[in-house]
FITILO-224666 format. One record per residue: y, z, x of N, C-alpha, C in turn; residue in three letters; residue number from 0. Coordinates in pm, whole numbers. Each point is the difference from the previous one (the first is absolute). Example, Ala and Ser with C-alpha at 12.3 -4.5 7.8 and 13.67 -1.06 7.14 Angstrom:
    n.Y    n.Z    n.X   ca.Y   ca.Z   ca.X    c.Y    c.Z    c.X rest  nr
   -569    780   1319    119      0    -89    120      0     90  ALA   0
    105    -72    -35    119      6     82    109     73    -77  SER   1
END
This chain:
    n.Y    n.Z    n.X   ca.Y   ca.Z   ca.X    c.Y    c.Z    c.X rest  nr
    -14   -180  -7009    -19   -140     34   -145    -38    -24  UNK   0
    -13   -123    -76   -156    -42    -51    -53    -91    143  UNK   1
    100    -17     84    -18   -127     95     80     40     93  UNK   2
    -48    -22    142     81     20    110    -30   -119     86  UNK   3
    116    -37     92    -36   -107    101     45     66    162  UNK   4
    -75    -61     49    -35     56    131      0   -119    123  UNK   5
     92     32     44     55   -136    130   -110     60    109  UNK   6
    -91    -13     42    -71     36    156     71   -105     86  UNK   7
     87     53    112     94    -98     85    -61     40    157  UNK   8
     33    -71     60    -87    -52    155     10    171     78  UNK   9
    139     50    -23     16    182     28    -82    127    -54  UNK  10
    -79    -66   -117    -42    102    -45   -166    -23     46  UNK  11
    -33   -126     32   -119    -57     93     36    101    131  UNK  12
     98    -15     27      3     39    202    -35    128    -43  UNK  13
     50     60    -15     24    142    -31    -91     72    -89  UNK  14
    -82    -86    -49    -90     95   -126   -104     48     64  UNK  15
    -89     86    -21   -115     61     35   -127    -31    -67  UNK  16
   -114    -68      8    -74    -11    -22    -95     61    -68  UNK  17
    -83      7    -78    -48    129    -51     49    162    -48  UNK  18
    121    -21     27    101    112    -64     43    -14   -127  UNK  19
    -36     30   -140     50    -16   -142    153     51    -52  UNK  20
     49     85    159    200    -44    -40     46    -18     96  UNK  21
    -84   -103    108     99    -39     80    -15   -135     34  UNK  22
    -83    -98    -94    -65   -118     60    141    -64    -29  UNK  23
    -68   -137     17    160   -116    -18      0     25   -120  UNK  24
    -46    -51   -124     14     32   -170     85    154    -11  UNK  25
    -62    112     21     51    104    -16    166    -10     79  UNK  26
     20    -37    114    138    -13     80     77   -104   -101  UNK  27
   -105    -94    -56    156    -80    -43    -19     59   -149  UNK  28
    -81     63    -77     48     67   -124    119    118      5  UNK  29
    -30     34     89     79    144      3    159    -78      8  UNK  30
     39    -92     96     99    -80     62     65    -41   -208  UNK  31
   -117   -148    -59     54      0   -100     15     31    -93  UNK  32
    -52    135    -60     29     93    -93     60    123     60  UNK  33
     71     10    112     90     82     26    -34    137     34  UNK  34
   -121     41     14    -56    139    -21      2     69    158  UNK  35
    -62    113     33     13     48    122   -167     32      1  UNK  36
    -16     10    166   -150     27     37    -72     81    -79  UNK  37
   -144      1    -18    -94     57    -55     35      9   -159  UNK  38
     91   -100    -44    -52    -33   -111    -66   -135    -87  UNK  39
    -54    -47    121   -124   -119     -8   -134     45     40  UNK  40
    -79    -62    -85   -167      7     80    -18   -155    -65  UNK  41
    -55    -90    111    -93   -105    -50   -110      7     61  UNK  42
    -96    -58   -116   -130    -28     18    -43   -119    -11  UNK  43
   -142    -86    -21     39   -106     36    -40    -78   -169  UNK  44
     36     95   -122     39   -101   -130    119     55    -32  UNK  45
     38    136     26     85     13    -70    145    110    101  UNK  46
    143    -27    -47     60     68     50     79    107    -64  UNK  47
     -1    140     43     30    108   -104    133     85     89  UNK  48
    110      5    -95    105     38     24     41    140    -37  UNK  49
     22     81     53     46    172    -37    118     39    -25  UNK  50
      5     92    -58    121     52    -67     21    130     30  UNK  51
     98     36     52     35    146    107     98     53    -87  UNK  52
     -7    137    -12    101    102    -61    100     59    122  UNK  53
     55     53    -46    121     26    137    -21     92     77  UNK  54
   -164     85     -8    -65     80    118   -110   -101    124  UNK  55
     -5   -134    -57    -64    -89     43   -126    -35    -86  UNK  56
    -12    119    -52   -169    -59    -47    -61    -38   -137  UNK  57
    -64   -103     63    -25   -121   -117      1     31   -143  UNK  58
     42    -58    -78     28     67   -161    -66   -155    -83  UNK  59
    -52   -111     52    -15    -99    -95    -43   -140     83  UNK  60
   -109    -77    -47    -29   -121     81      5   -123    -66  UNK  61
      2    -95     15      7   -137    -17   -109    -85     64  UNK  62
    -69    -84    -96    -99    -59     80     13   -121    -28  UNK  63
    -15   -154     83     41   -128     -4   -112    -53     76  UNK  64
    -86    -75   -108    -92   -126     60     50   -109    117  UNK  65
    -93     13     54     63    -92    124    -68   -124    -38  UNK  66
     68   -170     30    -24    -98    -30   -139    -13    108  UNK  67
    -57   -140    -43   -128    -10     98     89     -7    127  UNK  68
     80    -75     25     46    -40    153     96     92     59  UNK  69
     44     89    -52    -24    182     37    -61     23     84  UNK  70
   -114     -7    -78   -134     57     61    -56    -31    135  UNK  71
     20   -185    -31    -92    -38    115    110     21    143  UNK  72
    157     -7    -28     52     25     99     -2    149     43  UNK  73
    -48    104    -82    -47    165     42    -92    -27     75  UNK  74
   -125    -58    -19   -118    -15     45     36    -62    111  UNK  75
     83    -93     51    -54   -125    182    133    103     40  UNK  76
     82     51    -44     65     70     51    -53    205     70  UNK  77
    -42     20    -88    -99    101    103    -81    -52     74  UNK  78
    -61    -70      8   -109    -76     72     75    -76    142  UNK  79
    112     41     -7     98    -80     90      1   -153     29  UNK  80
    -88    -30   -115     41   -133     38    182    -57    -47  UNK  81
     56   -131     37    110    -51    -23     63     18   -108  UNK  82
    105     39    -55     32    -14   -165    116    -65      8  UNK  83
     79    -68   -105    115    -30    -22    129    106    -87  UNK  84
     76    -54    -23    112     89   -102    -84    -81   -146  UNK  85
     16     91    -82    -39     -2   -162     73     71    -86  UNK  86
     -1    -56   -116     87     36   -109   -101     45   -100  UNK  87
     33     81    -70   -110      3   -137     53     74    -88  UNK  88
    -12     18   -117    -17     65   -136   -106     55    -52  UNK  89
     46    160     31   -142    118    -26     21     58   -150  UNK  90
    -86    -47    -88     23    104   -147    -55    140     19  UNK  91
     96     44   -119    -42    173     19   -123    -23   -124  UNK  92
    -51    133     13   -133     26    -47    -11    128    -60  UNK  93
     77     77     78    -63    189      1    141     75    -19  UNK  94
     26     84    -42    124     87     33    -32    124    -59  UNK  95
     31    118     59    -44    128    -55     75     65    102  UNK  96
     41    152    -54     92     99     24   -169     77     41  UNK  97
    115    121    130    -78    102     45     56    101    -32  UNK  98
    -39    128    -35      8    122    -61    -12     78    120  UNK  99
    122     74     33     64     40    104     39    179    -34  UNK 100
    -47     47     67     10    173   -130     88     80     94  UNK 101
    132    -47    -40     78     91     60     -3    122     90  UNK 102
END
């Protein structure tokens, strides 16, 4: 996928963690709409990078997606605890590379 969209909904506000890069609201509602299971999100506050697990668990490949400006600024008042709303956005990918895993 060259483009992903990302619903941040009022649940993934309650529930997200602040300063946590896979558990904030963004990371809760990526995981939610691309279907994936825990610890395979990290966001930061340009970009969000998605992992790729082999069937021992461990990571074999990443994905990396620019985060829009208003991403950002809702990463930013949102650790800061200030107020945020629900947001929608469209993150392009950027990066993708396989990890070399030695049997």
């Amino acid at each position: 996928m060259d483009e992903i969209t990302i619903h941040v909904m009022q649940e993934d506000i309650d529930q997200g963690n602040p300063n946590y890069s896979n558990s904030c609201a963004i990371a809760k509602a990526a995981l939610r709409d691309l279907f994936l299971e825990e610890g395979t999100i990290h966001v930061s506050h340009t970009y969000l990078s998605v992992f790729s697990k082999n069937e021992r668990g461990l990571i074999e490949g990443t994905t990396c997606y620019d985060l829009p400006w208003e991403a950002t600024q809702f990463i930013t008042r949102f650790d800061e605890g200030e107020a945020v709303e629900p947001i929608k956005f469209i993150a392009t990918k950027t990066k993708e590379w396989e990890t070399r895993i030695d049997e």
